[in-house]
C-alpha positions in Angstrom: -40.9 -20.4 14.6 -37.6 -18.9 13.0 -38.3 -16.1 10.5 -37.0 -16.0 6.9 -34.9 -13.1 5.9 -35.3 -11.6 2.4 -33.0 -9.9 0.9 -33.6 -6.5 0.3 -33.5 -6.3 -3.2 -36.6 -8.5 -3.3 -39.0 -6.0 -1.1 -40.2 -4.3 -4.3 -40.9 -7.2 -6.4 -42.8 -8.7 -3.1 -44.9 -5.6 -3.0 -45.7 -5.3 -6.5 -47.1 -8.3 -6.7 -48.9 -8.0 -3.4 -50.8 -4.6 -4.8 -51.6 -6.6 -8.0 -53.2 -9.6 -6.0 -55.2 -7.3 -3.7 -56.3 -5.8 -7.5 -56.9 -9.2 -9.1 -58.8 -10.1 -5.4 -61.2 -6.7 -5.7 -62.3 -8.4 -9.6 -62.4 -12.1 -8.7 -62.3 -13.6 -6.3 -59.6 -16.9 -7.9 -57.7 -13.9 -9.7 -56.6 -12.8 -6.1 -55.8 -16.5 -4.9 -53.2 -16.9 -8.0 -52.0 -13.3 -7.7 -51.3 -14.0 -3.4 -49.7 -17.5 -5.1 -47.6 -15.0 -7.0 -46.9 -13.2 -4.3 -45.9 -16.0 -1.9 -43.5 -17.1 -4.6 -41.3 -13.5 -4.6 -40.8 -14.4 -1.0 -39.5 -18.0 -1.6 -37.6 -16.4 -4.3 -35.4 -13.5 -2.2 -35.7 -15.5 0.3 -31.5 -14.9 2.2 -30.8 -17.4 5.0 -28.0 -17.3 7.2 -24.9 -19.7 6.5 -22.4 -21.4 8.4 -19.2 -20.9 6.7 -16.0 -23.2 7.5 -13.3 -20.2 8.3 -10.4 -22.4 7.9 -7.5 -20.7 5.4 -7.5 -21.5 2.2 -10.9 -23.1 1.5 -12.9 -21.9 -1.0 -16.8 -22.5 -0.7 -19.7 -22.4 -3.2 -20.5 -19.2 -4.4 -24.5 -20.1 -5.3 -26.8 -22.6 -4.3 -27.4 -24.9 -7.5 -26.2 -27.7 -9.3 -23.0 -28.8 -10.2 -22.5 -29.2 -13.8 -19.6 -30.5 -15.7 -16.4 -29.9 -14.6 -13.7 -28.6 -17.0 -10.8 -26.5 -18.3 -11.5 -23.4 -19.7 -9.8 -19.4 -20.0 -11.3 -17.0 -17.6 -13.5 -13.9 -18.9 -10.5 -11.9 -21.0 -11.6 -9.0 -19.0 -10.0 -9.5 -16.0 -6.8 -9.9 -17.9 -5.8 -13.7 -16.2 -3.8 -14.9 -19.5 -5.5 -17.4 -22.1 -4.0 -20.7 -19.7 -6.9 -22.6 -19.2 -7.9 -23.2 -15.5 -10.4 -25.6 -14.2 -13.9 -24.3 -14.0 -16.8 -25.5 -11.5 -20.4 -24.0 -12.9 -23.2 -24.2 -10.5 -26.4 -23.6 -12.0 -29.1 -22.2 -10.3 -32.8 -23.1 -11.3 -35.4 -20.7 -10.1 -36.1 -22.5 -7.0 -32.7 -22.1 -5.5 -31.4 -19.1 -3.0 -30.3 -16.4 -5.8 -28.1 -14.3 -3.1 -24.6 -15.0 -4.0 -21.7 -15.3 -0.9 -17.9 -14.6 -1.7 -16.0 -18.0 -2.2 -12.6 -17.3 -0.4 -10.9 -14.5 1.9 -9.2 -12.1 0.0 -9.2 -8.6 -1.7 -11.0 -7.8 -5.1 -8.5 -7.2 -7.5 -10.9 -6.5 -10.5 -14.8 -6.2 -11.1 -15.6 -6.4 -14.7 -19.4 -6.1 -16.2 -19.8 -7.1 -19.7 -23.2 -7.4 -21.8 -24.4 -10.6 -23.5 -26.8 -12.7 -24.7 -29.3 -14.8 -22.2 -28.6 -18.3 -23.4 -29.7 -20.7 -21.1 -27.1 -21.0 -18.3 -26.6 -24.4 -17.9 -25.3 -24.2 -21.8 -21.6 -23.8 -22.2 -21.8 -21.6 -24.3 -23.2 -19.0 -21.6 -19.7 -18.9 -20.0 -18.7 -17.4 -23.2 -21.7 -15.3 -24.4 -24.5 -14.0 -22.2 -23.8 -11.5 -20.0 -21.7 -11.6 -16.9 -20.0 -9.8 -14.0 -16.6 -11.2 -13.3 -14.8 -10.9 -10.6 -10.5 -11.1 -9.7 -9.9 -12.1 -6.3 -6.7 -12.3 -4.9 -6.2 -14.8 -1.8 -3.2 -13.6 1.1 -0.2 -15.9 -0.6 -1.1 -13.9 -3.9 -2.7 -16.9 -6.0 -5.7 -15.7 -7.6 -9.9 -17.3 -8.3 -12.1 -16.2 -10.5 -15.7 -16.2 -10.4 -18.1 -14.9 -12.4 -22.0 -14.0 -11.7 -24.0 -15.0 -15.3 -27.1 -14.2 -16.6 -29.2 -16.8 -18.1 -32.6 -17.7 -20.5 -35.0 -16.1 -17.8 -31.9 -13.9 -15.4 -31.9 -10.4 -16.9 -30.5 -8.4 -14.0 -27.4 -9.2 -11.9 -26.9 -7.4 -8.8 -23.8 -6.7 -7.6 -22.7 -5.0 -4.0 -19.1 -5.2 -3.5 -16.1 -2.5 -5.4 -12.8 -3.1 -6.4 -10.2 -3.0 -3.8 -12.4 -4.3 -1.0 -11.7 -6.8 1.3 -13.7 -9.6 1.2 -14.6 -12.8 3.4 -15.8 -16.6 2.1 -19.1 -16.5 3.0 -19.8 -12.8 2.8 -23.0 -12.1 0.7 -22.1 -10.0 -2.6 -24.9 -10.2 -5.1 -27.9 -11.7 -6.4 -29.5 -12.5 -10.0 -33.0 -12.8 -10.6 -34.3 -15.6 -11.6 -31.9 -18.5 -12.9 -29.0 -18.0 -13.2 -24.8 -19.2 -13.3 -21.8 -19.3 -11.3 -18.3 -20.1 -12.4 -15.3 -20.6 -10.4 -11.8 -20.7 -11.9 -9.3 -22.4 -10.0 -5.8 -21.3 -9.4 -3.6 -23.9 -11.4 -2.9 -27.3 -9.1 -5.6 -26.8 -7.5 -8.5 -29.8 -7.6 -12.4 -29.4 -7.1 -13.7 -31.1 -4.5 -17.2 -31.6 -6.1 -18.6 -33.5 -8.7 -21.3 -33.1 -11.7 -24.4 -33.6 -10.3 -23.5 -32.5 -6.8 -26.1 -30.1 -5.3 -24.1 -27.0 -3.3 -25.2 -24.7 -0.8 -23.5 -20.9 -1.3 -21.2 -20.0 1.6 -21.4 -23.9 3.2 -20.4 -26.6 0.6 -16.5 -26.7 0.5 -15.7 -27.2 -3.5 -12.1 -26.1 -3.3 -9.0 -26.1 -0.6 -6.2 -24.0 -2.4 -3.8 -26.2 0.8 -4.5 -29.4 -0.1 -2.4 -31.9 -2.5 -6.2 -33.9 -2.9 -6.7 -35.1 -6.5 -9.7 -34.3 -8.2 -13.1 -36.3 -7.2 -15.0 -38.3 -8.6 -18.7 -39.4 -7.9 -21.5 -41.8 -8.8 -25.3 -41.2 -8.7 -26.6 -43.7 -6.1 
């Protein structure tokens, strides 16, 4: 049987809840069942499973497990100082069953990591883009063209873990964060460049091609079968 990693930023929350099942399991009996439920659930939750990422240059994968939600223009986070030109913006919304570990969405070098406190709307509102808290993130690719993307918080999300610096070189695919418990991610597109997803489409983080910054592909479209 192949094991499950978990990442480690779920060991104490796993053994929290572990100490507090064996308590709830010294007083009754059922009280220990639902706690080692609990418990059984922190593991599904940090769960970190390996990826295959396509390598070739210029795609740019899914950042986050989730859902894709509407598609759109909009003006990256003012803090990483991209201009007010809108850019197209693909959300992926992450429920609290998805993988929470976030992977880098293209080759290149982090130009700017920005954190900036919020609100905790829900995330699949647009209005979280705008007002809950977020870390954003400048990356430029090798022809100097640059993406945004941009971890955010949500209704339940209260921390968001980040792992990577400014000025570090960075690969699609690479792991570089994690927020607890449903969550947001936003990719802004360097202009002329289409998504390759669609609202509705379900991603997998460092797999599910949504961009290629070399292709003349106009934007897709998609109908729920």
């Amino acid at each position: 049987m192949r094991s499950v990693r978990i990442n480690r930023a779920g060991w104490p929350f796993i053994a929290l809840a572990a100490v507090i099942a064996l308590a709830l399991g010294q007083a009754a009996a059922p009280l220990g069942w639902a706690g080692a439920l609990v418990t059984a659930w922190c593991v599904y939750f940090f769960r970190d499973p390996d990826r295959a990422t396509p390598t070739r240059p210029g795609l740019v994968v899914s950042p986050a497990d989730g859902l894709v939600l509407p598609v759109t223009t909009a003006t990256p986070p003012v803090e990483l100082e991209m201009g007010d030109v809108p850019l197209t913006r693909i959300s992926i919304f992450m429920d609290i069953f998805d993988v929470h570990v976030n992977r880098i969405p293209c080759d290149g070098v982090l130009k700017a990591s920005r954190y900036r406190p919020g609100k905790f709307f829900n995330a699949s509102f647009d209005k979280a883009s705008v007002d809950n808290e977020r870390r954003s993130f400048r990356l430029e690719v090798a022809d100097g063209r640059e993406i945004a993307f941009v971890q955010i918080a949500g209704l339940v999300a209260r921390r968001i873990r980040c792992d990577v610096a400014e000025g570090q070189a960075v690969k699609a695919g690479e792991r570089f964060g994690l927020i607890r418990f449903g969550s947001r991610l936003d990719v802004f597109l360097p202009p002329g460049v289409s998504p390759l997803v669609v609202e509705g489409q379900r991603t997998l983080a460092g797999e599910t091609v949504i961009a290629d910054l070399n292709s003349a592909e106009p934007p897709r479209v998609g109908a729920r079968r």
